[in-house]
N, C-alpha and C positions, 0 to 999 in steps of 0.2 A: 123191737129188736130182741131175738134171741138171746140168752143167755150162754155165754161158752159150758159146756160140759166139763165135768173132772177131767176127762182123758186130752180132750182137746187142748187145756189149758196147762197140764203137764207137757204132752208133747211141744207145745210152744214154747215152754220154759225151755226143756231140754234141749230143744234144737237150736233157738237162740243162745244158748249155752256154747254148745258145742262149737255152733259155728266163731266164736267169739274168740272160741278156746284154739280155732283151726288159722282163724285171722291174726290173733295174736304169735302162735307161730311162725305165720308165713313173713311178719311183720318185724318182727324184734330182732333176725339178723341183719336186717337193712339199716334199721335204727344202732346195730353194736357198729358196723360200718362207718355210719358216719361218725358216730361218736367216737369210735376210734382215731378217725382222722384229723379231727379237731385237738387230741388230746396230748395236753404237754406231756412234754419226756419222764417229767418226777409223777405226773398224775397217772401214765398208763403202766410203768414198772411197778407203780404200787398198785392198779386192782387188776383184775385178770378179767373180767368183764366189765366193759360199759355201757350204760346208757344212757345218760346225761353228765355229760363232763362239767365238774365247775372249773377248771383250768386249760380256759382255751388256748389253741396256739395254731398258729396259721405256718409252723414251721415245716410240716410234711409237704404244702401247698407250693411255699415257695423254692423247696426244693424241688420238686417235679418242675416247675414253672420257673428254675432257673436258666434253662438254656429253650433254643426253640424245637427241641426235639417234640415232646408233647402239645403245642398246639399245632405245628406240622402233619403229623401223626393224627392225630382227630381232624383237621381237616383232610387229608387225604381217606378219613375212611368217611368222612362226612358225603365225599364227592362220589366215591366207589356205594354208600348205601343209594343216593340220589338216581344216580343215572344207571345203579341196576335194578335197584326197584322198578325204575319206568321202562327199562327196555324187557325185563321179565314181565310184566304185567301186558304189554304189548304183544311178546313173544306168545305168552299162556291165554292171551283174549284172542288174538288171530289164528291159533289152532284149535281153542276151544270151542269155539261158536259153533264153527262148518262141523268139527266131530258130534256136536248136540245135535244135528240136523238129518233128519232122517235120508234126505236124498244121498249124502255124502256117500261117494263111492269110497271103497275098499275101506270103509270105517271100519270093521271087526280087525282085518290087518294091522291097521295102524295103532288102534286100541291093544291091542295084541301085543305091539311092539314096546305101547309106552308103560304099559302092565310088566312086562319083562322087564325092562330095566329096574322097576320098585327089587326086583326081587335079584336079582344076577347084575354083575357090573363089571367092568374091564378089570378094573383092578388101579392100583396108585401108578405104577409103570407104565403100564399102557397108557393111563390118562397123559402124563409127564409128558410122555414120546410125542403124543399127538399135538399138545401145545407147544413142543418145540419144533416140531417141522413147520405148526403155522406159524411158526416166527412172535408167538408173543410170550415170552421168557423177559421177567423186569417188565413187561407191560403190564397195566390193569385192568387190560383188555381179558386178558387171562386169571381175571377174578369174576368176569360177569360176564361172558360167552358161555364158557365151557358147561355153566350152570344157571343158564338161562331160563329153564323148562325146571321144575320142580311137579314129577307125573304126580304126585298124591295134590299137589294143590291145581293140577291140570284138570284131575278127576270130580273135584271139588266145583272148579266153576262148568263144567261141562255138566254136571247134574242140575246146578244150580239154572241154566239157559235152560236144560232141557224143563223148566218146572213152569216156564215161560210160554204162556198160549201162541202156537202156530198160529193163530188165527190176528193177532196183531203184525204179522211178520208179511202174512197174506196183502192183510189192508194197506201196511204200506206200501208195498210192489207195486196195490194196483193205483196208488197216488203217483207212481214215478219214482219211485225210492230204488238205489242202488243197493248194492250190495253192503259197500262200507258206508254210505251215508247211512242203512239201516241199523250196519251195526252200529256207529258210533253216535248215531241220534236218536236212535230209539232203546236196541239193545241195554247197551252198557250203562243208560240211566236208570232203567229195569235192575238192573242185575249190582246197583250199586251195594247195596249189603256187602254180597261175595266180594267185589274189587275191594273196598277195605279193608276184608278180612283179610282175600291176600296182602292184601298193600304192605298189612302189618305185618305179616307172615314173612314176606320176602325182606321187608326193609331188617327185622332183626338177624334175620339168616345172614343177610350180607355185612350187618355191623356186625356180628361175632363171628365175621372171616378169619381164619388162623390157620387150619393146616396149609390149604392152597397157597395162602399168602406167604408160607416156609417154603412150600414147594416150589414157587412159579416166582417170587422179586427175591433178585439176589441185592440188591440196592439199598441198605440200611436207611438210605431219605424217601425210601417209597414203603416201609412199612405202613402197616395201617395201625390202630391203638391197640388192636387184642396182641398183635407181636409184639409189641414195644414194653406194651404190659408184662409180658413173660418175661422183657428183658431186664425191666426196672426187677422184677420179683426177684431172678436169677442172681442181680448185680445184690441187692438185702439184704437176700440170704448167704453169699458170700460177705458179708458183714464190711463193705465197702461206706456203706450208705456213714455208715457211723466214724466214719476218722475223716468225714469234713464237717466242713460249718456252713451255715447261710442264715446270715443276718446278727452274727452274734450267738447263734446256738451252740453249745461246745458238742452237740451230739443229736441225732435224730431216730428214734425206734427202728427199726426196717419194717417194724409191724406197720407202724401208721404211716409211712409212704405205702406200702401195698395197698391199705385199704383207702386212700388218699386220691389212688390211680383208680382203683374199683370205682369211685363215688365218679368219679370225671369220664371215666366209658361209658359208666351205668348211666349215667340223669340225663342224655340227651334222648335218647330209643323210650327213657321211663314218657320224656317230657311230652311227645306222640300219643301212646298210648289213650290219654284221655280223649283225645278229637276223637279214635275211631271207634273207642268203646261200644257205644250203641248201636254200630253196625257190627259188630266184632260175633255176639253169641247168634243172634238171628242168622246172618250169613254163611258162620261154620254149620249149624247147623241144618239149614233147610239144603245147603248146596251137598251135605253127607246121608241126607236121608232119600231126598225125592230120588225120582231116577231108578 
């Protein structure tokens, strides 16, 4: 076996350095987060950064968690990330294929059309108008229609089929394969990379719904958590949080209910993440290069 060279062995030093230096970064405001939220009243007025609290307190906790506003709230956007994920990922596989495919008529058209939207768009008024004449104003329906189709990750899996040999799509034909039995029993097990990548793609796009969900639910019991979040932060910094009690506390930060709310949006979308990872870097990438 080779001996590593000078240069090489520096370069490793430094880049494991570096990268450690980037990770610890990306890392240590998640960890002031939690640690904030953990942290009693006298232990977070006295340091101004945390990262390991010795005086825990569950009192930020059970303040969000005294009424049923917050588990309400994260189940409804629990249900709105669910069934738009899957109807987006339906919506983005049933136009993407046919546009992969060379026979597809009027493809440069329609490429054309979903190309222009990335770049030009109605505007906030025009969108409003148009979900109020279909009647879904206070529906949720008007969180995951309107924004079904996302073109940059449409473009994504349509590179990604197109990276897919015609010549399997052939063979099945000549077995008897339909159209959608090809695609959904051949295709889309091919192309699973990319579906994760979207999967993930879409699912946090629709957990950190907020402006649409100002725009479109006038309904304070159909917020989703990213509003509700704004509304806890809003009610904190108005200094409300702190002239009641729960459980005995004579007081509660507004700092550590915010970050308290942050930890309880955040960790369900983190808790994903790991399942698709491994499909996550290959499928972004081969679906933005080929093609």
């Amino acid at each position: 076996m080779k001996e590593k060279s000078f240069g090489k062995y520096t370069f490793d030093i430094v880049n494991i350095s570096l990268l450690t230096i980037f990770a610890l970064i990306t890392i240590i405001p998640f960890i002031h987060i939690i640690s904030s939220s953990f942290a009693s009243v006298e232990e977070y007025n006295s340091r101004s950064f945390l990262l390991i609290p010795t005086d825990f307190s569950l009192s930020a906790y059970r303040y969000i968690f005294s009424t049923n506003a917050l588990p309400a709230s994260l189940w409804i956007t629990i249900k709105i990330t669910v069934i738009g994920t899957l109807f987006s990922l339906l919506m983005t596989t049933l136009l993407g294929y046919p546009l992969s495919r060379r026979r597809f008529h009027f493809k440069r058209t329609i490429m054309f059309l979903i190309v222009f939207t990335m770049i030009f768009s109605g505007g906030m008024i025009p969108d409003y108008l148009i979900v109020k004449e279909l009647g879904l104003l206070n529906n949720f329906a008007s969180l995951i229609i309107p924004r079904a189709i996302i073109a940059f990750y449409l473009i994504i899996l349509i590179n990604f089929f197109r990276g897919i040999p015609e010549e399997i799509e052939e063979s099945a034909k000549i077995d008897g394969c339909g159209d959608l039995t090809l695609l959904f029993r051949i295709m889309l097990p091919l192309a699973l990379p990319a579906i994760a990548t979207l999967t993930l793609f879409y699912a946090v796009f629709q957990w950190n719904t907020y402006l649409h969900a100002i725009l479109y639910i006038n309904d304070t019991e159909k917020w989703p958590i990213q509003v509700l979040l704004r509304q806890i932060v809003m009610v904190s910094q108005a200094g409300f949080v702190e002239q009641g009690s729960v459980d005995g506390e004579s007081s509660i930060p507004p700092e550590t209910v915010k970050m308290a709310v942050i930890t309880v949006a955040t960790l369900p979308i983190l808790c994903v993440y790991p399942f698709l990872q491994k499909y996550f870097a290959k499928g972004a990438l081969i679906g933005s290069v080929k093609g």
